[in-house]
C-alpha positions in Angstrom: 0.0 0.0 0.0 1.3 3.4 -0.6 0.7 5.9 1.7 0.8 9.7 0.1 1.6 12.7 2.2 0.5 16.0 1.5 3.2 18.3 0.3 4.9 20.7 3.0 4.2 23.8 2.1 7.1 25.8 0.6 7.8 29.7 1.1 7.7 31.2 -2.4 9.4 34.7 -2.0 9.5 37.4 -4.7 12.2 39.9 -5.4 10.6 43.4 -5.0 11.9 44.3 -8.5 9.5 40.7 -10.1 7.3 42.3 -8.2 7.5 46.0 -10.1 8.3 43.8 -13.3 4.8 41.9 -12.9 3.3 45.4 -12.1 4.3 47.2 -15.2 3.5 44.3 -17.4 0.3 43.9 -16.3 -0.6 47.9 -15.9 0.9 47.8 -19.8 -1.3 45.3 -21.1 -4.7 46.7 -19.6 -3.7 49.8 -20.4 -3.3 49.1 -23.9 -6.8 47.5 -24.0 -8.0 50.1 -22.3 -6.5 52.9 -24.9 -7.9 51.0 -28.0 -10.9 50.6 -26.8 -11.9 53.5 -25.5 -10.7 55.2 -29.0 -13.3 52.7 -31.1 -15.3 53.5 -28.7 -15.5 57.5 -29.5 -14.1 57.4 -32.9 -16.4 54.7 -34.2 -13.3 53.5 -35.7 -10.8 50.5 -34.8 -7.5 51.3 -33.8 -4.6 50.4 -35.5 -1.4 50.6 -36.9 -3.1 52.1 -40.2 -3.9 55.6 -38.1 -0.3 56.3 -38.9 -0.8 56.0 -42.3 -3.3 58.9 -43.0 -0.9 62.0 -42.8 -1.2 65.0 -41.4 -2.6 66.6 -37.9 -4.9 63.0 -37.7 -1.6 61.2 -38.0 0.3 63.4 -35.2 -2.7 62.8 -33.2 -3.0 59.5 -32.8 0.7 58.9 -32.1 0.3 58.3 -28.7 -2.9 55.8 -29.0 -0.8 54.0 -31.3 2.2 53.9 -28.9 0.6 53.2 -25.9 -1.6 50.9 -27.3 1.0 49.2 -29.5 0.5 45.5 -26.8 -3.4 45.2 -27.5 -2.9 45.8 -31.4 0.6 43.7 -32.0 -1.5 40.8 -29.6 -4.8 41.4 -31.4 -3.3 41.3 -35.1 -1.5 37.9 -34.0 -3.9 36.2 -32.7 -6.3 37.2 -36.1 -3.4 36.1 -38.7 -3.0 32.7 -37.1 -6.6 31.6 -37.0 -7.4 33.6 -40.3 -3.9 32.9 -42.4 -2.3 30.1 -39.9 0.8 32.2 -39.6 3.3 30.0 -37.7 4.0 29.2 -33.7 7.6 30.4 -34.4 5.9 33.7 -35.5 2.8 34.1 -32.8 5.5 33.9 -30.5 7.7 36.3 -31.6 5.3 38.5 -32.1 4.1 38.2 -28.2 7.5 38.8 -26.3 7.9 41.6 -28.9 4.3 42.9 -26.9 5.3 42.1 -23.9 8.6 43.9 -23.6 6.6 47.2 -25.0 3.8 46.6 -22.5 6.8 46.6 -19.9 8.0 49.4 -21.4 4.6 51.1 -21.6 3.4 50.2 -18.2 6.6 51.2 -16.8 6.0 54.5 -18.1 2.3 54.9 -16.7 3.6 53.4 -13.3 5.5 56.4 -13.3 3.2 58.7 -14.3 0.9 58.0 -11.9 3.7 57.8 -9.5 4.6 61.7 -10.5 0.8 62.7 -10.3 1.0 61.3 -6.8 -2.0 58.3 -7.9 -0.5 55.6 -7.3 
């Protein structure tokens, strides 16, 4: 007969900067979807890399949609071409570390923006 024991619990510790990592990641991803959806929302229009296509003033504009929401849109545009086209798992993958280092990137910068603004 074999007798199981339950496993001893084992204290997982996190490095404060993993922890600020995780943060910005996170904040960088929602923040993303948050940005391009709130723009279809009041522009009736879907966000995308295409905006910086158009020229002029409406090109300038939507820079910073487009930058910040860069995570959503690389993500969203994968996720499409390999159901619709079957792009390959070498590609969907590159693709999404190439989103997550900008939503890093990107959420590192709101963290410290709110930080600055005293929100956070």
């Amino acid at each position: 007969m074999v007798c199981w024991y339950p496993l001893e619990a084992v204290p997982v510790t996190l490095e404060p900067s993993a922890v600020e990592a995780l943060k910005s990641l996170v904040l960088g991803f929602a923040f993303a979807g948050l940005l391009a959806s709130a723009f279809e929302l009041f522009t009736q229009k879907r966000a995308g890399f295409e905006l910086l296509q158009g020229g002029g003033v409406g090109a300038v504009a939507s820079v910073p949609v487009v930058v910040f929401s860069a995570p959503f849109l690389i993500l969203r545009n994968t996720v499409r071409g390999r159901q619709i086209e079957g792009r390959p798992f070498f590609f969907v993958m590159a693709a999404s570390m190439i989103a997550s280092l900008w939503s890093l990137i990107s959420g590192r910068v709101v963290l410290d923006l709110l930080m600055m603004f005293g929100a956070a």
